[in-house]
VMD Tcl script that draws the C-alpha trace (Angstrom):
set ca {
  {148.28 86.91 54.84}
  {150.50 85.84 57.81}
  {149.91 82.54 59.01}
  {147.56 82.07 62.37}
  {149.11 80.60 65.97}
  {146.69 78.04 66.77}
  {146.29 75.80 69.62}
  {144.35 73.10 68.86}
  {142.48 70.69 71.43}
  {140.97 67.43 70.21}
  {139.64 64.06 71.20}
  {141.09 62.95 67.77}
  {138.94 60.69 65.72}
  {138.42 60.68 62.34}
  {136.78 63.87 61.53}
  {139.18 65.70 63.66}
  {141.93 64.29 62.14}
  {140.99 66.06 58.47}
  {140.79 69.64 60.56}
  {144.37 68.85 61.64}
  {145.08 68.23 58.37}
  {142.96 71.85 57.37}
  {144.99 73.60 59.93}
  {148.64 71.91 59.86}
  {148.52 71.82 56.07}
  {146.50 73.99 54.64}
  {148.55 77.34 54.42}
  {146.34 79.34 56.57}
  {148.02 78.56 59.80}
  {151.10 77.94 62.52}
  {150.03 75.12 64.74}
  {151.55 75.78 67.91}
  {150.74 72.99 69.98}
  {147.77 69.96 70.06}
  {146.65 69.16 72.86}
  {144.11 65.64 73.57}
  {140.80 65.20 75.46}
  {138.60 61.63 76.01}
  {135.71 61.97 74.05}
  {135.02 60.17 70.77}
  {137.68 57.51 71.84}
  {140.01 57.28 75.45}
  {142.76 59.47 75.63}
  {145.46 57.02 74.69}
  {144.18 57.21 71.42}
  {143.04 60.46 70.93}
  {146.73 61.19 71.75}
  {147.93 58.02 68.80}
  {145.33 59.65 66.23}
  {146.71 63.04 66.97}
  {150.10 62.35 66.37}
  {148.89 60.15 62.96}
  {147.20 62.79 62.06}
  {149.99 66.09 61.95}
  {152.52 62.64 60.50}
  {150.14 62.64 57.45}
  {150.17 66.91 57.25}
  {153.51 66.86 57.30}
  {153.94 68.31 60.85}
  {155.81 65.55 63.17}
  {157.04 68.74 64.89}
  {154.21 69.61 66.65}
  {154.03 68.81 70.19}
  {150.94 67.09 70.94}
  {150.25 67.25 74.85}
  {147.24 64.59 76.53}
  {144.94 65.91 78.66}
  {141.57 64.97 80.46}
  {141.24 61.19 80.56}
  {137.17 61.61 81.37}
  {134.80 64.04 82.25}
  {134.48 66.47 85.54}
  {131.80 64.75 87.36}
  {130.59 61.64 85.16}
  {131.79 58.49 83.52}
  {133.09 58.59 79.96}
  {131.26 57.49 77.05}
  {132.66 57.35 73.71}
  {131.92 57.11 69.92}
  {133.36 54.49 68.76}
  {130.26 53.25 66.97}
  {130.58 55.91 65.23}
  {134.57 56.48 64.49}
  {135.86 52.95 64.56}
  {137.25 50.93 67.42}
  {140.31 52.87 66.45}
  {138.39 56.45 65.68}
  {139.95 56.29 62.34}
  {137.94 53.61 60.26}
  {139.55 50.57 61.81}
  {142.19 51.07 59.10}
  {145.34 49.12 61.02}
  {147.01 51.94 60.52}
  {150.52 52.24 61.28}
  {152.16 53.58 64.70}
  {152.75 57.32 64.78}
  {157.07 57.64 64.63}
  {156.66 60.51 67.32}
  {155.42 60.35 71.07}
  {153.37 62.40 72.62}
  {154.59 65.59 74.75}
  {155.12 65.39 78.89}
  {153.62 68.24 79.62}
  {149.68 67.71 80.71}
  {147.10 69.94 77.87}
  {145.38 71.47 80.95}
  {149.34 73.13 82.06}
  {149.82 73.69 78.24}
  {146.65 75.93 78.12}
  {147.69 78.05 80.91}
  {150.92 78.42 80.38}
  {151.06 79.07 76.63}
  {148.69 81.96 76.54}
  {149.80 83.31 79.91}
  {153.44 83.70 78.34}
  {152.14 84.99 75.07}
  {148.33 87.00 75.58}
  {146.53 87.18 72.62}
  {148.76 85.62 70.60}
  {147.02 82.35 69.95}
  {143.89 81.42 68.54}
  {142.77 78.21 70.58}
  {140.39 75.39 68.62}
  {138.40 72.78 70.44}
  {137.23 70.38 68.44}
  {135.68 67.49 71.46}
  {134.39 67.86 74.89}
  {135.63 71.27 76.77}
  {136.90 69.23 79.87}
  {140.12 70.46 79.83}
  {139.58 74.10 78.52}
  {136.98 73.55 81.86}
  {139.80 72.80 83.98}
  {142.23 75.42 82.82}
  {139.46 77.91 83.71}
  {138.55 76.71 87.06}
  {142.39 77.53 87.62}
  {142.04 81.07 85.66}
  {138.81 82.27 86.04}
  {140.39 84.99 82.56}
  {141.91 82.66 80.63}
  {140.02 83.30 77.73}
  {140.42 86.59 77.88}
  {144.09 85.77 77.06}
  {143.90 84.17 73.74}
  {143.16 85.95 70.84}
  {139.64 83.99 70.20}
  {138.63 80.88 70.79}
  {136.30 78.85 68.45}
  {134.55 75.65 69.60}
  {133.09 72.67 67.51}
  {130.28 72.53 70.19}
  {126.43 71.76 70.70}
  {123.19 72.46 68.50}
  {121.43 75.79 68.66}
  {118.56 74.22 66.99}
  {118.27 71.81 69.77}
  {118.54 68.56 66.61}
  {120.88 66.30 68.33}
  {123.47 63.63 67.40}
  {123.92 61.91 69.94}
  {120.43 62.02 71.80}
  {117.25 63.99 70.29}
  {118.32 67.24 71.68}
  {122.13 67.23 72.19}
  {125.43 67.58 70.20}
  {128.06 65.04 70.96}
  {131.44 66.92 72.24}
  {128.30 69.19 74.92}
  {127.01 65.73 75.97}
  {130.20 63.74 76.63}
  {130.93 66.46 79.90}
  {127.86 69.30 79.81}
  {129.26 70.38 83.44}
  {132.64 71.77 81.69}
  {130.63 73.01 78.83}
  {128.61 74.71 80.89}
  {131.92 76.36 83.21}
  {133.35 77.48 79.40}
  {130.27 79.21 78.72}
  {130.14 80.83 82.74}
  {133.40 82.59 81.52}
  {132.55 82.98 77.64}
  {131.50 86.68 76.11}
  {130.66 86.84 72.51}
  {134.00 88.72 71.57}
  {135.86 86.00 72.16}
  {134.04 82.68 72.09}
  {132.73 81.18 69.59}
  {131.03 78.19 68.79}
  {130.07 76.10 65.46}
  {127.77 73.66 65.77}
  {126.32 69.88 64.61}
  {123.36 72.44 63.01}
  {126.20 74.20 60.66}
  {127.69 71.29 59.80}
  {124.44 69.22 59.14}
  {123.44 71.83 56.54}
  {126.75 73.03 54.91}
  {129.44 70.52 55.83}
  {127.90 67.10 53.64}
  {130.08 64.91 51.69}
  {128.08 63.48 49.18}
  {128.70 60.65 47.21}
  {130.20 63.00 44.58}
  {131.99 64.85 47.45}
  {134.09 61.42 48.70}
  {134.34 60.99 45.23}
  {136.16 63.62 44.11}
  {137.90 63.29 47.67}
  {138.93 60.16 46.20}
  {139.60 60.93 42.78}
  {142.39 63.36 44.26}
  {144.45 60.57 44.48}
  {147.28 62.34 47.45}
  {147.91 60.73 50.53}
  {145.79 63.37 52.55}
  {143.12 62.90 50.29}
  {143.11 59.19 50.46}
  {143.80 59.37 54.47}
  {141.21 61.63 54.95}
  {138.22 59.58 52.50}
  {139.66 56.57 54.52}
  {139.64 57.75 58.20}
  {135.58 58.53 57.72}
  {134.54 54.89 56.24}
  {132.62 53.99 59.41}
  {131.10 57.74 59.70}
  {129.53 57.25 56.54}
  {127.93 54.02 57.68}
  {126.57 55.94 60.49}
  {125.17 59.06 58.81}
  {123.49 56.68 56.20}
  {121.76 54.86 58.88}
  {121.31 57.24 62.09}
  {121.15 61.07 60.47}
  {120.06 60.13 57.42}
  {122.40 62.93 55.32}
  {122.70 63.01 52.38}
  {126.45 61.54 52.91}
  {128.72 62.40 55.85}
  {129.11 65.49 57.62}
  {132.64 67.04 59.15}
  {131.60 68.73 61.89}
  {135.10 69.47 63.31}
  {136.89 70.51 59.43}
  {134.14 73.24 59.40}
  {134.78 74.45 62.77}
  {138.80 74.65 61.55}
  {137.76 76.06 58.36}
  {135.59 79.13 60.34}
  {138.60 79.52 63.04}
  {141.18 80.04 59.75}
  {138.71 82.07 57.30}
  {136.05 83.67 59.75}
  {134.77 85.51 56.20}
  {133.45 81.89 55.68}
  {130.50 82.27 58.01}
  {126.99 83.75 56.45}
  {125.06 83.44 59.37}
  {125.88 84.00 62.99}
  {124.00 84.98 66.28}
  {124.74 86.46 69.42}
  {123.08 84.63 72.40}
  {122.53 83.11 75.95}
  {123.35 80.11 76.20}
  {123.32 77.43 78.47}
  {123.61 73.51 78.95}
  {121.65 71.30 80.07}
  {122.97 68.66 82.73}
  {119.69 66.59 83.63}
  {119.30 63.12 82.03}
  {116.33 63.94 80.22}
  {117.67 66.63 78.17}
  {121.82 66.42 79.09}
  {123.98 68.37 77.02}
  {121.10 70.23 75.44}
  {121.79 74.08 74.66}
  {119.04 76.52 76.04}
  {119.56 79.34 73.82}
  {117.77 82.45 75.39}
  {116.23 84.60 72.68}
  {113.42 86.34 74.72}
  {113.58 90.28 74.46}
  {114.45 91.79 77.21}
  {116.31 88.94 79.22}
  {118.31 90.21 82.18}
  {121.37 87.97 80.99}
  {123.98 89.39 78.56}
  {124.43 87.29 75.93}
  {128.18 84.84 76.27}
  {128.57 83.58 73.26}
  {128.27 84.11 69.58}
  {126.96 81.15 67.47}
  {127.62 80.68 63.66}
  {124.29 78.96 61.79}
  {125.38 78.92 58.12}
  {128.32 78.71 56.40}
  {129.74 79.03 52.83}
  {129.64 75.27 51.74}
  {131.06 75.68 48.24}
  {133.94 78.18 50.19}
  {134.54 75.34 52.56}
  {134.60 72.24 50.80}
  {137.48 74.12 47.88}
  {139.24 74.77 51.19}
  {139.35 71.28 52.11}
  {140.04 70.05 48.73}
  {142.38 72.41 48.34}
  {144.42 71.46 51.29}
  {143.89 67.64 50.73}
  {145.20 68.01 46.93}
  {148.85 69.19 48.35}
  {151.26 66.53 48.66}
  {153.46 67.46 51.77}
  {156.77 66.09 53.06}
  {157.06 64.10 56.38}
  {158.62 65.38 58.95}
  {160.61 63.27 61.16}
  {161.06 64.18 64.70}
  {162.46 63.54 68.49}
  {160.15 63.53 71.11}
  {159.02 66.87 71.55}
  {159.62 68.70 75.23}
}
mol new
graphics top color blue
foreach p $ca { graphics top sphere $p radius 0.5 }
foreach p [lrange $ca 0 end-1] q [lrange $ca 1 end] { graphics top cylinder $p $q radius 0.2 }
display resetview
């Protein structure tokens, strides 16, 4: 199986940094470009964890591009309560060797599937501000990449971040809500906190074995989520940690992964009572045509070998000038 283009954009903290790993390590894939958003931490070091993170895969090379430094219309907010002061576990880990690209993420959307249409595959893994932006620029850019797969909101309305709402929707529901005003079901797709609540745990015997791997992917990637699993023990009482964004990765490189999907409605939410909820329209006969199609279950045994898998190879670094 030939290897998939991707395009990956990420507010890099520590569960995104095991789907970079998934994607830039993991066999399935060609990682094209990374590009940053603010979200679980500022930009700066979205852009720092980014660059860590394809360092540890063994993927220096890839250019990694910042972006969005806050939201459309509000102020940012942040999970580092949840990530670390860092977003990685407050490890003190090194300085990435590389620097970050000059080119803004916003220009890299454009430009890279305008020169190449329907070549890439395009990941978002935190808020959609700059995917937003791109669009308000080309109303059909999505129709020029080959799919695009988003690590966004909660179709069963079972927040994470509020009662209701999924982090990445509520950080900027105004450019969540402009993705989905230019979304059809062919080519968007989103995964979800209620996926990755029910088939995305690491149990104790999960960051064991995680552990017990003994590579430095493996041990990076138990590491990064140290404070995460503080946080799901006390706030969403799991039974462990969930990795939202690796299962998002993991359904953009094996779609045969999902068991469950739905084609809906969807919009967000932007009032302060209920911001960043998604109002899924199921009613029969609803003039709207459904935009997007949501995946509810997926194989947990077929995703968790995948990410053992990939975290059991031991890769090579790759060193690197700055990238154009």
């Amino acid at each position: 199986m030939s290897a998939l283009p991707l395009i990956i954009d990420t507010d890099t903290a520590s569960d995104d940094a095991v789907a970079l790993l998934l994607a830039a390590a993991g066999g399935h894939a060609r990682v094209h470009a990374v590009t940053t958003v603010a979200g679980n931490v500022p930009l700066d070091l979205a852009t720092r964890n980014a660059l860590i993170s394809l360092e540890m895969a063994g993927a220096a090379d890839v250019p990694v591009h910042p972006g969005c430094e806050r939201p459309m219309l509000r102020s940012p907010s942040h999970a580092q309560h949840v990530h670390g002061e860092d977003g990685m576990g407050d490890l003190g880990l090194p300085a990435p060797r590389s620097s970050p690209g000059t080119r803004h993420a916003v220009e890299v959307l454009l430009s890279e599937a305008g020169r190449f249409p329907g070549r890439f595959t395009l990941v978002t893994l935190g808020p959609l501000t700059n995917l937003a932006a791109a669009l308000l620029q080309d109303r059909d850019l999505l129709t020029r990449y080959r799919h695009v797969y988003c690590m966004a909101g909660a179709a069963d309305a079972r927040g994470n971040v509020s009662a209701t709402a999924e982090f990445n929707v509520w950080a900027d529901p105004e450019a969540a809500r402009v993705v989905l005003s230019a979304a059809t079901p062919g080519k968007m797709t989103w995964i979800g906190w209620d996926a990755s609540r029910q088939d995305a745990v690491m149990t104790t015997g999960d960051q064991l074995h995680l552990e017990r791997l003994g590579t430095p992917m493996a041990t990076f990637a138990h590491r990064v989520n140290r404070t995460v699993a503080v946080w799901a023990r006390e706030v969403t009482g799991l039974d462990g940690y969930d990795l939202p964004d690796p299962l998002a990765m993991a359904v953009a490189l094996r779609p045969d992964l999902v068991v469950e999907r739905e084609v809906a409605r969807v919009d967000i939410a932007v009032g302060e009572e209920a911001r960043g909820q998604m109002l899924v329209d199921r009613r029969r006969g609803a003039t709207a045509e459904p935009n997007v199609t949501l995946v509810r279950r997926v194989d947990t045994a077929g995703f968790k070998k995948m990410l053992f898998d990939t975290c059991a190879r031991t890769v090579q670094p790759v060193r690197t000038e700055e990238p154009a």
